[in-house]
C-alpha positions in Angstrom: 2.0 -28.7 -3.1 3.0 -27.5 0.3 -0.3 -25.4 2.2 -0.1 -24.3 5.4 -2.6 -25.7 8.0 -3.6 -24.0 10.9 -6.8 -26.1 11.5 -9.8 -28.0 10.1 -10.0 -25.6 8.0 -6.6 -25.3 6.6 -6.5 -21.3 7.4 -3.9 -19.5 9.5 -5.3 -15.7 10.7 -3.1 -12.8 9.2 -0.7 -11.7 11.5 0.0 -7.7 12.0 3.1 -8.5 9.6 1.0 -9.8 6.9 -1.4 -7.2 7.2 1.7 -4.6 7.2 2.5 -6.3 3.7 -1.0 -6.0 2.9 -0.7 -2.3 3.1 2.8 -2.1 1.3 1.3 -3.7 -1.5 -1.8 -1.1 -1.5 0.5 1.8 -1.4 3.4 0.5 -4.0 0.1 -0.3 -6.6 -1.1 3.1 -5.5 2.0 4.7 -6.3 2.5 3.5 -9.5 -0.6 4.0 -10.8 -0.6 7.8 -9.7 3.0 8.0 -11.1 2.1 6.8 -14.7 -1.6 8.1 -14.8 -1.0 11.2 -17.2 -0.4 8.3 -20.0 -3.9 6.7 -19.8 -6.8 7.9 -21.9 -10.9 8.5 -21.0 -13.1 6.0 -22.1 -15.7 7.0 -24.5 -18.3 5.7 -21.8 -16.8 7.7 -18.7 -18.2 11.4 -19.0 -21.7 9.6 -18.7 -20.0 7.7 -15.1 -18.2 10.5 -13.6 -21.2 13.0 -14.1 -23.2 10.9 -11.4 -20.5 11.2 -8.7 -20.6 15.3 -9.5 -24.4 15.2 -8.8 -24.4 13.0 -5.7 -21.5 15.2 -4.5 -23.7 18.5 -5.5 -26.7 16.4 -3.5 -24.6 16.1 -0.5 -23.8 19.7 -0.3 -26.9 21.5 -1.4 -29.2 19.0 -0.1 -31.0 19.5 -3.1 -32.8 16.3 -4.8 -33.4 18.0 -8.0 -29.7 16.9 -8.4 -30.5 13.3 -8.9 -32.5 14.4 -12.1 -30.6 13.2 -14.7 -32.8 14.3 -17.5 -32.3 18.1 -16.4 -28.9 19.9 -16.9 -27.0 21.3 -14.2 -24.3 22.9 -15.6 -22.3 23.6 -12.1 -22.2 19.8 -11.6 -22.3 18.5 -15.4 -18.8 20.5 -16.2 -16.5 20.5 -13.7 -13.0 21.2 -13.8 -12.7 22.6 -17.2 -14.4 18.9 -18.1 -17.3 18.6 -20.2 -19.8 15.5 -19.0 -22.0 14.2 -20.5 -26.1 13.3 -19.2 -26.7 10.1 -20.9 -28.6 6.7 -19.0 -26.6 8.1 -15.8 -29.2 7.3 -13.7 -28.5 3.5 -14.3 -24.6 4.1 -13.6 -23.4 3.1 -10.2 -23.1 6.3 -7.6 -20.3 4.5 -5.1 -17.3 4.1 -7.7 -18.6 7.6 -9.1 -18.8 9.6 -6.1 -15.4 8.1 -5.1 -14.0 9.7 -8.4 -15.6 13.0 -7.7 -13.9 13.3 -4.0 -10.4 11.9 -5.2 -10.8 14.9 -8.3 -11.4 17.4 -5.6 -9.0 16.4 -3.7 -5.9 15.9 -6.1 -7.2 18.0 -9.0 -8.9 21.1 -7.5 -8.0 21.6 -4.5 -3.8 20.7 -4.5 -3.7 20.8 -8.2 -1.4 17.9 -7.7 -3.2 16.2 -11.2 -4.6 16.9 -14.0 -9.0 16.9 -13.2 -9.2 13.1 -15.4 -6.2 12.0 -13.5 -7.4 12.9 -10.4 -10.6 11.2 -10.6 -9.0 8.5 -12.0 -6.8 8.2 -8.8 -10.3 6.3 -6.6 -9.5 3.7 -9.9 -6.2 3.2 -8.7 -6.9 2.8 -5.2 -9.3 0.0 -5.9 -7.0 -1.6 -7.6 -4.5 -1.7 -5.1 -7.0 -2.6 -2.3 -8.3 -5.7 -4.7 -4.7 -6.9 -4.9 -4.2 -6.2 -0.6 -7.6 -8.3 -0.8 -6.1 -11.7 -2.8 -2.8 -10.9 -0.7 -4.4 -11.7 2.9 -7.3 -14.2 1.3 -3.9 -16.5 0.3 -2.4 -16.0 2.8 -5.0 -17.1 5.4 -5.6 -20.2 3.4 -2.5 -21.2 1.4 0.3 -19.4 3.3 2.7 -16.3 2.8 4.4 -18.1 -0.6 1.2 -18.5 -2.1 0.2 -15.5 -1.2 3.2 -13.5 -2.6 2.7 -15.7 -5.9 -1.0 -14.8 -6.2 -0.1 -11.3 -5.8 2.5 -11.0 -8.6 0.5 -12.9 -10.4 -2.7 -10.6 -10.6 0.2 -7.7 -10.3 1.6 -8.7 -13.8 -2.2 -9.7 -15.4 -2.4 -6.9 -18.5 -6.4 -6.9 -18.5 -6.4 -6.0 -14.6 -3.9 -3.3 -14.8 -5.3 -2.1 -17.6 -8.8 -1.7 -16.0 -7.0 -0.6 -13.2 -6.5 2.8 -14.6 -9.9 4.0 -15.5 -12.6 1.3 -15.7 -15.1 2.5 -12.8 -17.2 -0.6 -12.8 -15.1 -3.4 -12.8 -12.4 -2.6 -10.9 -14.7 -2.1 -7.9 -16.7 -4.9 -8.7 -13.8 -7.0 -8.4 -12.9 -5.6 -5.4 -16.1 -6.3 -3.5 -16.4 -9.4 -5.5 -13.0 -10.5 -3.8 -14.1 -9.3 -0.1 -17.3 -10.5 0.0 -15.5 -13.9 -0.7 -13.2 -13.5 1.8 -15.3 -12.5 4.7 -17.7 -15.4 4.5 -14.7 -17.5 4.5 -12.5 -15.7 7.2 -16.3 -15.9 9.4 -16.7 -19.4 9.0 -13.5 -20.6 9.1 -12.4 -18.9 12.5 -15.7 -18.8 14.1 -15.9 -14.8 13.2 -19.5 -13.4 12.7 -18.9 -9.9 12.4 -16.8 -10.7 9.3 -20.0 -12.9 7.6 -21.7 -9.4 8.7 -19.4 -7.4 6.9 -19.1 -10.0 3.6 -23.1 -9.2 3.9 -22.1 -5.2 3.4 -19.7 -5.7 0.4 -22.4 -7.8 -1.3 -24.7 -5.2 -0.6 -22.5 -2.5 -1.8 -21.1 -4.8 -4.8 -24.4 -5.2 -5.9 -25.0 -1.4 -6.6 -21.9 -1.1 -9.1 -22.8 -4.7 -10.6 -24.9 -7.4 -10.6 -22.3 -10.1 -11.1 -22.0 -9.9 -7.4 -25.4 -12.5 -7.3 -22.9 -15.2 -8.5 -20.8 -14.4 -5.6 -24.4 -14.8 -3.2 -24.7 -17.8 -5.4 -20.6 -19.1 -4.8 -21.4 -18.2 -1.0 -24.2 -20.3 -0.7 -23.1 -23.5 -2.5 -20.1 -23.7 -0.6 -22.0 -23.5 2.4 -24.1 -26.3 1.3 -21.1 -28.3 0.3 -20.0 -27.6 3.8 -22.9 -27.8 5.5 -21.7 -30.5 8.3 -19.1 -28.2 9.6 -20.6 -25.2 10.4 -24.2 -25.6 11.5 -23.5 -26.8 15.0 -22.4 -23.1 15.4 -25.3 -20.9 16.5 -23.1 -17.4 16.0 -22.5 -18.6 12.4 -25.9 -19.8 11.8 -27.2 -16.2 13.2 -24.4 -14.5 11.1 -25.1 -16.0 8.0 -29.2 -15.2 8.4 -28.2 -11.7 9.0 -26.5 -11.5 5.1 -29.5 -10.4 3.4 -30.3 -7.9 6.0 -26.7 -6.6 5.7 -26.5 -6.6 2.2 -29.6 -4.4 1.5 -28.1 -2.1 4.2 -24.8 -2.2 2.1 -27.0 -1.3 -1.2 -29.0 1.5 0.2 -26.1 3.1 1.4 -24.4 2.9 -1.9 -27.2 4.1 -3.8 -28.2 7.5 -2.1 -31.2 7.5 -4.4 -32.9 4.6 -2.7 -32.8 7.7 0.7 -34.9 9.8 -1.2 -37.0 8.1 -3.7 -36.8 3.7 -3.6 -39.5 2.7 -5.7 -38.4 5.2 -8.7 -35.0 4.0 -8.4 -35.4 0.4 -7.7 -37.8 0.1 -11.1 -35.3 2.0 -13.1 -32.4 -0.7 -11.9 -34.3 -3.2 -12.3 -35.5 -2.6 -15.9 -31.8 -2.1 -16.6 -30.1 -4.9 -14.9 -33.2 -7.3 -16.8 -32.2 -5.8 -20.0 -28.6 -6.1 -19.5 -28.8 -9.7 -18.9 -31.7 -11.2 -21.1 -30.8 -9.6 -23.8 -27.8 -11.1 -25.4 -26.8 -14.1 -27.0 -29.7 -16.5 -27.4 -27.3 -19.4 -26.9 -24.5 -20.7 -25.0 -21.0 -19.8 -25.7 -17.3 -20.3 -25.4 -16.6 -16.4 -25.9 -16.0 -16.2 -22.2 -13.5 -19.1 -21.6 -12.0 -18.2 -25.1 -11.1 -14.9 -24.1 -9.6 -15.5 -20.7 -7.8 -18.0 -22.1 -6.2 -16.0 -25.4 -5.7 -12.7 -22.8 -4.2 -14.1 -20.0 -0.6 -14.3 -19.6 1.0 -18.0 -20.9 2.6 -18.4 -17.3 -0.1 -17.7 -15.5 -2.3 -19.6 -17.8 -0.5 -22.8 -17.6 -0.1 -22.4 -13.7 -3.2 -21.6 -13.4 -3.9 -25.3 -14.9 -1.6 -26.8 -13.0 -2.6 -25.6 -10.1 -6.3 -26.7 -10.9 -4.7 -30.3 -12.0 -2.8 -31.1 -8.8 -5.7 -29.2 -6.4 -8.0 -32.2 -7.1 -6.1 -34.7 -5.4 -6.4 -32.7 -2.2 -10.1 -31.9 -2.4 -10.6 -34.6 0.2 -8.3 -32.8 3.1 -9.8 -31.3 6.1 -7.4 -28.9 5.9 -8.2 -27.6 1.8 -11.7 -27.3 2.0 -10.7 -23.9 1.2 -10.0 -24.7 -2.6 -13.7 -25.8 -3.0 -15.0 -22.1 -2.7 -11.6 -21.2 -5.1 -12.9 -23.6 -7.7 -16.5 -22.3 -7.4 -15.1 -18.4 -7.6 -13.3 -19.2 -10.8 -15.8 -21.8 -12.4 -19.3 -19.9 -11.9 -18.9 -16.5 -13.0 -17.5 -18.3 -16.2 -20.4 -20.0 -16.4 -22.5 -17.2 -15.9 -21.3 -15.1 -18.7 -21.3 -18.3 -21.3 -25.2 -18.8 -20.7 -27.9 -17.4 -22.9 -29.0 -13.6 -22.9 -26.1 -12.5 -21.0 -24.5 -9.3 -22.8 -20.9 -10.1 -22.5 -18.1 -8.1 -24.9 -14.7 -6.6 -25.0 -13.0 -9.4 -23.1 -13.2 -10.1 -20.1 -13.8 -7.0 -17.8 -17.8 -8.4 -17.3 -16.3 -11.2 -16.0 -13.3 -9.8 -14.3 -13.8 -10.7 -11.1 -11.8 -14.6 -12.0 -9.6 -12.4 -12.4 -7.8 -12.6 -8.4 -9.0 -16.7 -8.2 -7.1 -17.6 -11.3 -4.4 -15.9 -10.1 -4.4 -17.7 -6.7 -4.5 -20.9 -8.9 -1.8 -20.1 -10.5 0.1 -19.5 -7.1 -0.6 -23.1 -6.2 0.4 -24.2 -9.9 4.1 -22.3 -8.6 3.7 -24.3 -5.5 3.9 -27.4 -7.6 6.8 -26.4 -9.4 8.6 -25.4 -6.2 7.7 -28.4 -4.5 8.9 -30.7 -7.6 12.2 -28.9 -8.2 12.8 -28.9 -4.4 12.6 -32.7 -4.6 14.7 -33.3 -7.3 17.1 -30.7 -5.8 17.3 -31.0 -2.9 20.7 -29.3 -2.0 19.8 -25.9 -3.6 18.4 -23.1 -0.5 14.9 -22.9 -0.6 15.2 -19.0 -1.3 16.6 -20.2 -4.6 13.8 -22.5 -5.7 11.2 -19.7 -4.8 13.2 -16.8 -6.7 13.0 -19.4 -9.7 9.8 -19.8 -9.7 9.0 -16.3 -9.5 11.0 -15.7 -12.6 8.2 -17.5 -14.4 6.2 -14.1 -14.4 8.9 -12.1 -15.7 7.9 -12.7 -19.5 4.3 -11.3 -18.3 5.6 -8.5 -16.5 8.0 -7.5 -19.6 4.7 -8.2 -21.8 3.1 -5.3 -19.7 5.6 -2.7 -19.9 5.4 -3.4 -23.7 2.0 -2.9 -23.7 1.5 0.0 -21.3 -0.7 2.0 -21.3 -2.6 0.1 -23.6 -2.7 -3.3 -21.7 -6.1 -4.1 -23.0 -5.2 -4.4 -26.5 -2.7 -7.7 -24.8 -3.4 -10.9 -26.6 -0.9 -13.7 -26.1 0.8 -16.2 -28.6 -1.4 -18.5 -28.3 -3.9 -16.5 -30.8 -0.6 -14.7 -32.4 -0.8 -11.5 -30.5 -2.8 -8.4 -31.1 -1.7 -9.1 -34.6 -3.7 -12.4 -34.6 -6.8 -11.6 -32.6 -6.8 -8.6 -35.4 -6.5 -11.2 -38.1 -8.9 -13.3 -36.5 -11.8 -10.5 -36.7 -12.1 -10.1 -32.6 -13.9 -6.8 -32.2 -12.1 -5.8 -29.0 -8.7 -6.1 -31.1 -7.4 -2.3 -30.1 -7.7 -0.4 -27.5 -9.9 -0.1 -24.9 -12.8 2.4 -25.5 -11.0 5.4 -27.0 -8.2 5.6 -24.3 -5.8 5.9 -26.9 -7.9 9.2 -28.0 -5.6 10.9 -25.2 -2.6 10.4 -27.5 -4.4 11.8 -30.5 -5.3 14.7 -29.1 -1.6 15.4 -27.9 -0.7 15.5 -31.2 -3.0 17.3 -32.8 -2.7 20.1 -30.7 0.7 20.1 -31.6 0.8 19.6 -35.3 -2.5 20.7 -36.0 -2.8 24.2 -38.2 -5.2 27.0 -36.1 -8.8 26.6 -36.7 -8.5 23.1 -38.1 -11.3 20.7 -38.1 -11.3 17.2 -36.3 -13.8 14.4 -37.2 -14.6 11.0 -34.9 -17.1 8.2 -35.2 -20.8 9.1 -34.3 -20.6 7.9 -30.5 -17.1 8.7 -30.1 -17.0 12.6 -30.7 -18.1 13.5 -27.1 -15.2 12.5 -25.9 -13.3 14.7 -27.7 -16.0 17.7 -26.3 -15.5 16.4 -22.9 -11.8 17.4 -23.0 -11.9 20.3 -25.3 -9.5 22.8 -24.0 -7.9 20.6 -21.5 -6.4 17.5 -23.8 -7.3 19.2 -27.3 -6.8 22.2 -28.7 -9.3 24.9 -28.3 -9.3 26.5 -31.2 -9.6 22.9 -33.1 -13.1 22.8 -34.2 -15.1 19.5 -33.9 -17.5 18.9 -36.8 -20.3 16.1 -37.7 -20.5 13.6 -40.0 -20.8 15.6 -44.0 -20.4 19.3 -42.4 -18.9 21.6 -44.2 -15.3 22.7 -43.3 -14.0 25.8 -44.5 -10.1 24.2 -43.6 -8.1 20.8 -43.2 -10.1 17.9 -41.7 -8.2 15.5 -39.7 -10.5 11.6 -39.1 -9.1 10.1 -35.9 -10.3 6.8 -35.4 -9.7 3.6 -33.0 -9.2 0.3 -35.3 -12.8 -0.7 -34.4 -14.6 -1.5 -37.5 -17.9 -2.1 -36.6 -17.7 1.5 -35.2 -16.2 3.0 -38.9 -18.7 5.1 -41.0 -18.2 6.2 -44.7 -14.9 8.6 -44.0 -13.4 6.1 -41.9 -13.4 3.3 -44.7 -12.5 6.1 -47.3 -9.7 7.1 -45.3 -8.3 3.3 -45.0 -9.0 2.6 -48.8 -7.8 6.0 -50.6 -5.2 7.4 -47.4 -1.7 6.7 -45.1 -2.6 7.7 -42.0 -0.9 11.2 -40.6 0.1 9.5 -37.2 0.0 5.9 -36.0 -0.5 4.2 -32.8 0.7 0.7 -32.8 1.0 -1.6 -30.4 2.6 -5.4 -30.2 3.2 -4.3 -34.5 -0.3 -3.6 -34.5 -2.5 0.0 -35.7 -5.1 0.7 -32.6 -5.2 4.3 -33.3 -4.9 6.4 -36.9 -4.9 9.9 -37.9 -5.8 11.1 -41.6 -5.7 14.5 -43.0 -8.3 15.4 -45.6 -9.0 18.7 -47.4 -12.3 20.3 -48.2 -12.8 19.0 -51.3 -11.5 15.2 -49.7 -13.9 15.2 -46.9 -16.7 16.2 -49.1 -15.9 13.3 -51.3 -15.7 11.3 -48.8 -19.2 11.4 -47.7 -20.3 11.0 -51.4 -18.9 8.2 -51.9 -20.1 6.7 -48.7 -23.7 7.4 -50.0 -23.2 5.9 -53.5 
């Protein structure tokens, strides 16, 4: 594996060229994502999420803190945009990824029109996205070098689960992002004698911390590296002063995120903190292998086995002045894996509570490719370097064809090693479809279209919101949403996302006694279906349920 070295610390600073790439990257992510957004769906969970950023964007302008009451309606705020939201825990729902959402939707929906309001909003997504891959771009570089680097990049680029959430997860993507830079300023501080970046690490884990708590394993990743690598840095006082400050700077960087802590602390703070408690001791009572299990049956093969390799053939180096760099790269990939597997930690539907691996195991992988290119140089020796490192890159191409297959529905992506989304479907996995209703956006397209006027539609208890939350925008107006055993005076059509545990009595009448009306399948698999009832169906339906 060839690094580059700049010092004892094996990091080279980012030059204005690499920074310039940096930015390329951002806006050709950016692009992309704002090109193909009209494809991607709502999840079911979002009209409770983007409702907080209307508030504290209300609370901005009016001044007025009856805003942050999320137990009384405020119908300017709760339905912008021809959108319906929806008032539901939002207090407990991070305000920084939120409010971002609300100023992109003013600014690309309402004001310029230039997207539709869910696409709009979904645009601040997008960005972080982007800036989370600019992030692992310059972190690479700086410690493995500009081929690296470009490998990580493509790497996380071509990663299904990442683009995916990329498109409209508002917790994750963030957290990943913050995750990834509060890494990467304690390392750029320490390792070129830079305290305003340990400062500014401080911020993002500050920040981090108020759209997840996952970002205490990064406080915890920070810490043990520093012990690890305590020799060489406490003769510095700047550092030493630096690295004091972080708790200081982080609870800056969470009361800045959290305008609620301005205005009323202790309320806020109890509320969080009787979430955030429940959210993690209230799990699994033992340990598990779900985590490892499903990084390792969603993550690309390539990237997979690079990944390995790359963890193989890092070990020999771990005694190098120069690589002390990969010690903080194992603990970023190792620990929040561990965290997730540990008792009373609430951790479903793959990997997104544990996404922030996501940008280390792709630098692993990079090095894994450094192997290869390093081995195949050797043994060919007369072929141009260029050549070796275009091969190489190749290696992704089966991940980047996978993701065009699966777009925009990159969360239902299993790979071969559990048989595809046919196999993890086989094999019972709940999170076997797609993500959250997202596929709900193509439903309603076609209902609206092939729908009779004044026709009914029926979704799962928990699921019909989102339907009201784009009434009139994505679905028909005049397509009336009923209840579970309401009477309909007209055709009923059941839409449903292949989620079982989420399927009442209609839903398992329709697969039993039905063909589905319209199909969504995916890798050969169903993750969305459409039946059409009549009256006298529906009703029977919902007898039968009860017998």
């Amino acid at each position: 594996m060839q690094v580059e070295s700049g010092g004892r610390w094996g990091g080279v600073p980012a030059s204005r060229t690499d920074v310039a790439v940096a930015m390329l990257i951002l806006v050709a992510f950016t692009a992309v994502g704002l090109l193909t957004a009209d494809r991607y769906g709502l999840t079911w969970d979002e009209p409770e999420n983007l409702v907080v950023g209307e508030r504290y964007l209300a609370f901005f302008c009016a001044g007025d803190v009856a805003l942050l009451d999320f137990s009384r309606p405020c119908p300017e705020a709760d339905n912008p945009d021809g959108l319906h939201l929806r008032l539901l825990d939002s207090h407990a729902h991070p305000p920084l990824p939120n409010i971002a959402a609300a100023v992109a939707g003013r600014v690309l929906g309402r004001w310029t029109g230039w997207m539709d309001p869910v696409d709009a909003r979904h645009a601040a997504i997008v960005i972080a996205g982007g800036l989370t891959l600019a992030v692992t771009y310059l972190f690479a570089r700086e410690t493995f070098g500009r081929p690296a680097a470009a490998l990580a990049v493509l790497a996380l680029a071509v990663f299904p689960r990442f683009v995916g959430h990329a498109h409209y997860n508002l917790k994750d993507i963030p957290k990943t992002l913050l995750f990834a830079f509060t890494l990467w300023g304690l390392w750029r501080g320490v390792a070129f004698r830079r305290p305003s970046w340990i400062v500014g690490a401080g911020l993002a884990l500050g920040a981090g911390l108020s759209v997840r708590p996952n970002l205490v394993v990064a406080a915890a990743i920070g810490l043990l590296w520093m012990g690890l690598r305590f020799r060489y840095w406490w003769g510095e006082p700047k550092i030493r002063l630096a690295l004091l400050t972080i708790p200081l700077a982080a609870a800056v960087g969470f009361i800045v995120a959290w305008p609620a802590m301005w205005v009323m602390p202790v309320e806020t703070a109890r509320g969080l903190w009787e979430y955030w408690t429940w959210v993690g001791f209230t799990g699994r009572q033992g340990w598990t292998l779900y985590p490892v299990l499903a990084l390792v049956f969603t993550t690309p093969l390539p990237t997979l086995l690079l990944a390995c390799w790359g963890t193989v053939g890092s070990i020999r180096l771990w005694r190098g002045d120069e690589h002390r760099s990969l010690v903080l790269l194992w603990l970023w990939l190792g620990l929040p894996l561990v965290r997730a597997s540990m008792p009373g930690m609430n951790v479903y539907d793959g990997i997104r509570h544990f996404l922030e691996v996501a940008p280390a195991l792709a630098m692993m992988a990079a090095l894994g490719a450094g192997e290869v290119i390093w081995l195949v140089g050797e043994a060919l020796r007369r072929l141009p370097r260029w050549v070796v490192h275009a091969g190489v890159a190749l290696l992704f191409l089966p991940a980047l064809l996978d993701l065009v297959r699966f777009a925009p529905y990159e969360i239902a992506y299993f790979n071969r090693l559990i048989g595809g989304l046919p196999g993890a479907q086989a094999a019972g996995i709940q999170d076997a479809t797609d993500y959250w209703g997202t596929s709900y956006r193509r439903g309603f397209t076609w209902l609206s279209e092939n729908a009779p006027p004044g026709a009914f539609l029926y979704m799962p208890a928990g699921q019909a919101h989102l339907a009201a939350a784009v009434h009139g925008l994505w679905l028909r107006e005049d397509i009336v949403l009923v209840s579970e055993g309401e009477p309909v005076a007209g055709p009923v059509y059941v839409m449903h996302t292949t989620r079982p545990t989420e399927y009442h009595a209609v839903d398992r009448y329709c697969r039993s006694h039905l063909e589905p009306v319209y199909l969504v399948e995916v890798d050969g698999a169903p993750i969305l279906e459409i039946f059409s009832l009549s009256p006298e169906e529906w009703e029977g339906a919902w007898g039968a349920g009860s017998r």
